[in-house]
OpenMM code with the backbone's topology and positions (N, CA, C; nanometers):
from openmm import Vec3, app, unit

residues = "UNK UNK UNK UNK UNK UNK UNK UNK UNK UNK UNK UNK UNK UNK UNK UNK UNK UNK UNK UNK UNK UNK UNK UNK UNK UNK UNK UNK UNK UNK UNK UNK UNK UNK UNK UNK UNK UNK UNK UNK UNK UNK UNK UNK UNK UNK UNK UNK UNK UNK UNK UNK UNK UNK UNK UNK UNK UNK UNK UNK UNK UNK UNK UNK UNK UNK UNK UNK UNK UNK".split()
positions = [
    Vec3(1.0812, 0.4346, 0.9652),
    Vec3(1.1214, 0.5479, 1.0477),
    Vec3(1.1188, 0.5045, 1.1936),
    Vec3(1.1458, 0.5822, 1.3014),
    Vec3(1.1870, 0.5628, 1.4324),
    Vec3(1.0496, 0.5831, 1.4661),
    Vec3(1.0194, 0.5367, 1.5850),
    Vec3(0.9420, 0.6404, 1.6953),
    Vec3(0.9212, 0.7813, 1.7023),
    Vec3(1.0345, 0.8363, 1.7042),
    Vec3(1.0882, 0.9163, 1.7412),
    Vec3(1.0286, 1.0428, 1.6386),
    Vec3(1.0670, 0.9754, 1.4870),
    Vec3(1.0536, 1.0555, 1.3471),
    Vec3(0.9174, 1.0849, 1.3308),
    Vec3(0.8565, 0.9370, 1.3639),
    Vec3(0.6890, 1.0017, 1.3372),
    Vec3(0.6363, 1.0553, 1.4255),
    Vec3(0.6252, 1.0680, 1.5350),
    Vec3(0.5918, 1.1679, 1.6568),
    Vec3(0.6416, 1.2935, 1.6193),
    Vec3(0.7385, 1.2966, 1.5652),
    Vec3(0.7852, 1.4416, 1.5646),
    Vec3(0.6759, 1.5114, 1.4291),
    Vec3(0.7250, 1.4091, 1.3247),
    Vec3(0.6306, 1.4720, 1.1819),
    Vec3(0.4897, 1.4922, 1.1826),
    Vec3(0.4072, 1.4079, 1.2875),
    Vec3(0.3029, 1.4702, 1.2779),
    Vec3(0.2481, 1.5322, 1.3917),
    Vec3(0.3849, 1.5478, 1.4768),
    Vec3(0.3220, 1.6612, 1.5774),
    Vec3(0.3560, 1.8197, 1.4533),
    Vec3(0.4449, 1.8320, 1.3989),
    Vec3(0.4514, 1.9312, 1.3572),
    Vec3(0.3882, 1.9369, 1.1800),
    Vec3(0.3263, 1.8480, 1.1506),
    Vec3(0.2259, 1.8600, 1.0475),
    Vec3(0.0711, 1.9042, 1.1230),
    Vec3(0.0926, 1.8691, 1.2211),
    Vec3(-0.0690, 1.9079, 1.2918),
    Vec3(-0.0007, 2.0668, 1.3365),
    Vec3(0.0626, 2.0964, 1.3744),
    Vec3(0.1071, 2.2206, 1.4294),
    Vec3(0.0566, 2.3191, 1.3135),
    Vec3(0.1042, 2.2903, 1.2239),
    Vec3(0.1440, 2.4221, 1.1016),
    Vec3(0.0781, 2.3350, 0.9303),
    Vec3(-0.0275, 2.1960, 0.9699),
    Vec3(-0.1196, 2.2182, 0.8388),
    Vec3(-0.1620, 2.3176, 0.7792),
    Vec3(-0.2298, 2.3861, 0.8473),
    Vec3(-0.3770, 2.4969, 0.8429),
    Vec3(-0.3018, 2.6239, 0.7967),
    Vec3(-0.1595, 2.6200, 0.8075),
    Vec3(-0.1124, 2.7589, 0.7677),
    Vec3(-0.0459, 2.7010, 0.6182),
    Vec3(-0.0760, 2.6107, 0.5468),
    Vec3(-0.0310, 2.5936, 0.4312),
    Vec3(0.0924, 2.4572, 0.4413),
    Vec3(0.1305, 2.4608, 0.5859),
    Vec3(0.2404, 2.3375, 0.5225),
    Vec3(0.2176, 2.1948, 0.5043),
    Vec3(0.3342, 2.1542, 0.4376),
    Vec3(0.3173, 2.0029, 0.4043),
    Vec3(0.4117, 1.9146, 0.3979),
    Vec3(0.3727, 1.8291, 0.4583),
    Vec3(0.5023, 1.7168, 0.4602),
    Vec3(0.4427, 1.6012, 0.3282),
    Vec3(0.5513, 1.5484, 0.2993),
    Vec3(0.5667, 1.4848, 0.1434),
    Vec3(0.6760, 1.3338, 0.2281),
    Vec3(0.6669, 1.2236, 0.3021),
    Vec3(0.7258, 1.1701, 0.3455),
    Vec3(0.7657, 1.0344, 0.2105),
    Vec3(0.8451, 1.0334, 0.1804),
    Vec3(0.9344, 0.8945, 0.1393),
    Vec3(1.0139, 0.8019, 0.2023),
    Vec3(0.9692, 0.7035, 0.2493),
    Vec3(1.0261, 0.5634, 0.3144),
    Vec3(1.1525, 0.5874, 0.2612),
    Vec3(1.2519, 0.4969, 0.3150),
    Vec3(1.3724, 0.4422, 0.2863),
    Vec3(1.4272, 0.3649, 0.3827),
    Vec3(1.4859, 0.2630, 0.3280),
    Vec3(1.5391, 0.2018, 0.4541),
    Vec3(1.6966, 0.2603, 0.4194),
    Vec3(1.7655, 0.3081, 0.4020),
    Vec3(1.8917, 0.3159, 0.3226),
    Vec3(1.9758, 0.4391, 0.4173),
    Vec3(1.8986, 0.4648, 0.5770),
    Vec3(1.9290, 0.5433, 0.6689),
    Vec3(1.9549, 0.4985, 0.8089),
    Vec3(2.0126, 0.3832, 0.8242),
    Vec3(2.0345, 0.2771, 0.9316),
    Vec3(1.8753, 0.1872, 0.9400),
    Vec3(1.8577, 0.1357, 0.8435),
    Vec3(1.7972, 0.0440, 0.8248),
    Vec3(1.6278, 0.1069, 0.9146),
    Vec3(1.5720, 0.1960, 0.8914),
    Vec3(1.4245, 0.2860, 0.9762),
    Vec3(1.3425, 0.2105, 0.8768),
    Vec3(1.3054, 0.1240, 0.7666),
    Vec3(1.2194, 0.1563, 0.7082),
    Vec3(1.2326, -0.0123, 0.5932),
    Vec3(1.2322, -0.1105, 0.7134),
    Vec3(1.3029, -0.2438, 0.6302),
    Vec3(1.1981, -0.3357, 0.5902),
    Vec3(1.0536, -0.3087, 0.5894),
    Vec3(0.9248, -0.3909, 0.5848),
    Vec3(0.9035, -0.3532, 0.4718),
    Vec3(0.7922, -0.4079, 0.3883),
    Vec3(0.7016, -0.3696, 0.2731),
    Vec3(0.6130, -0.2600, 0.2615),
    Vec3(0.5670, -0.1836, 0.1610),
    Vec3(0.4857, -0.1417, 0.1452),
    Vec3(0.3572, -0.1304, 0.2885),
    Vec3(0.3112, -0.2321, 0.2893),
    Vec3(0.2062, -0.2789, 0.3886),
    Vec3(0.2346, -0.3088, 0.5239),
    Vec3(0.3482, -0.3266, 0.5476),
    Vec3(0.4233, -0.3083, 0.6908),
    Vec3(0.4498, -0.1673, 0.7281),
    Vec3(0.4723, -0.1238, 0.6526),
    Vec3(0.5293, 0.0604, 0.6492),
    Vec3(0.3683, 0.1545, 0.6764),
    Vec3(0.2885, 0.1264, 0.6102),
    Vec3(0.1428, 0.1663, 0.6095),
    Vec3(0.0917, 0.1333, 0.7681),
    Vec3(0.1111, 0.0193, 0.8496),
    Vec3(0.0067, -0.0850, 0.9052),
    Vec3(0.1386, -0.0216, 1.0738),
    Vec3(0.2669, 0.0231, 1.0451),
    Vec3(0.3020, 0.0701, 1.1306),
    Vec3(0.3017, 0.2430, 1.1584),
    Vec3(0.2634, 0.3026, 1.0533),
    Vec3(0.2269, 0.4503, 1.0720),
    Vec3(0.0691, 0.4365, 1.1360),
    Vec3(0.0325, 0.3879, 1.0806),
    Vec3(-0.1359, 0.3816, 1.1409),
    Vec3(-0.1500, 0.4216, 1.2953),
    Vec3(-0.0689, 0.3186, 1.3893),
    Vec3(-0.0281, 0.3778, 1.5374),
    Vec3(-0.0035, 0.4538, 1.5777),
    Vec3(0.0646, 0.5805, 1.4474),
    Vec3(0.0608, 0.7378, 1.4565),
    Vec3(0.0115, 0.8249, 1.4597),
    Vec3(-0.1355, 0.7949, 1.3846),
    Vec3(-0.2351, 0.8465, 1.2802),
    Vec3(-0.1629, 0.9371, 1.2028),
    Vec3(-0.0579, 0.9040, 1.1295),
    Vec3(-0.0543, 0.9599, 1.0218),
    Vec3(-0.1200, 1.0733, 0.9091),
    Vec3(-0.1513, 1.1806, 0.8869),
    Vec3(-0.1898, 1.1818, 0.8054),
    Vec3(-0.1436, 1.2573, 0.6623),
    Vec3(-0.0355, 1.2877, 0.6793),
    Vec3(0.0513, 1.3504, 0.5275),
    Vec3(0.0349, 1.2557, 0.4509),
    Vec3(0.0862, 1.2874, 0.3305),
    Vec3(0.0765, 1.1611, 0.2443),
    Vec3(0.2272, 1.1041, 0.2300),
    Vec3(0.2543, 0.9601, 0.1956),
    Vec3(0.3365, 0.9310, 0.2371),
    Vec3(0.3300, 0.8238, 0.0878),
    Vec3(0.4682, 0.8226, 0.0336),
    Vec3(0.4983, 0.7708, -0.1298),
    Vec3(0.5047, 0.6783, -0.1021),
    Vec3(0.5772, 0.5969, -0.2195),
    Vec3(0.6375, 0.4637, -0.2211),
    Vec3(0.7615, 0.4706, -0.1992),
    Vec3(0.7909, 0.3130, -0.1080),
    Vec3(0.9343, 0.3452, -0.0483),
    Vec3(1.0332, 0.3593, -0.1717),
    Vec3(1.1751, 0.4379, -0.1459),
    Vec3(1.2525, 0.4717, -0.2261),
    Vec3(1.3820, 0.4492, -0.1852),
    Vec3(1.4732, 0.4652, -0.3107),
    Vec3(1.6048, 0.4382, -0.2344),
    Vec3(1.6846, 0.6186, -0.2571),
    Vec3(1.7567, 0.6120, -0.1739),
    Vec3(1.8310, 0.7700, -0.2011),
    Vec3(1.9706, 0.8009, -0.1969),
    Vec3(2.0153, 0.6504, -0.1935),
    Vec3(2.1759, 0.6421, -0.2820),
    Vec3(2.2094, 0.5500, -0.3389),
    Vec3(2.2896, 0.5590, -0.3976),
    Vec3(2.3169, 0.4524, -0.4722),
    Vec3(2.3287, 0.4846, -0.6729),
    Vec3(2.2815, 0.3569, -0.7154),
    Vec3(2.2600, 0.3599, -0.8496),
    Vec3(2.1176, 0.3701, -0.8908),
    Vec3(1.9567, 0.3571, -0.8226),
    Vec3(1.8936, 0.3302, -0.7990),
    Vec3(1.7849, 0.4445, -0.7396),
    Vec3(1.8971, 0.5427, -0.6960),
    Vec3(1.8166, 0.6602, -0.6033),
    Vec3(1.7476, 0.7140, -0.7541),
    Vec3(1.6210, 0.7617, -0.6036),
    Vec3(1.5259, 0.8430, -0.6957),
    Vec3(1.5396, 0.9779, -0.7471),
    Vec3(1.4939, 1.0230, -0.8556),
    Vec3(1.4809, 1.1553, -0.9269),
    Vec3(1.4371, 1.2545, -0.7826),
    Vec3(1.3094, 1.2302, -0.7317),
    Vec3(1.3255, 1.3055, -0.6459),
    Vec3(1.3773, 1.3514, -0.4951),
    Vec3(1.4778, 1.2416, -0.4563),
    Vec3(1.5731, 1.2740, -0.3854),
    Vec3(1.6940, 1.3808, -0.3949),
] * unit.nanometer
topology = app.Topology()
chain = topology.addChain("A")
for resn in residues:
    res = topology.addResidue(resn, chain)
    for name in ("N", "CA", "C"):
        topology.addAtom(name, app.Element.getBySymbol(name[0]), res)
């Protein structure tokens, strides 16, 4: 993801946790390339965010390949 994406997601996961919401984030790189590292690159660069939604395994979301829950 951008800069941009995670600043935004967990300014507004901290905004509106406590009233029930939730973010459910899935990697992809398959959106101008936001998301092109491993597992452990993807983890080790949210960290700088503090992150804290939970966040899947990366996925793909077109193709032949995309996931069920896309």
């Amino acid at each position: 993801m951008t800069d941009s994406n995670y600043k935004d997601l967990v300014q507004t996961y901290t905004q509106f946790k406590d009233q029930g919401f939730e973010i459910i984030a899935y990697p992809s790189n398959q959106f101008g390339g936001q998301e092109p590292g491993s597992a452990k690159d993807i983890k080790e660069f949210q960290a700088g965010y503090d992150v804290k939604f939970p966040v899947m395994s990366k996925i793909d979301v077109n193709g032949g390949k995309a996931n069920d829950v896309w």
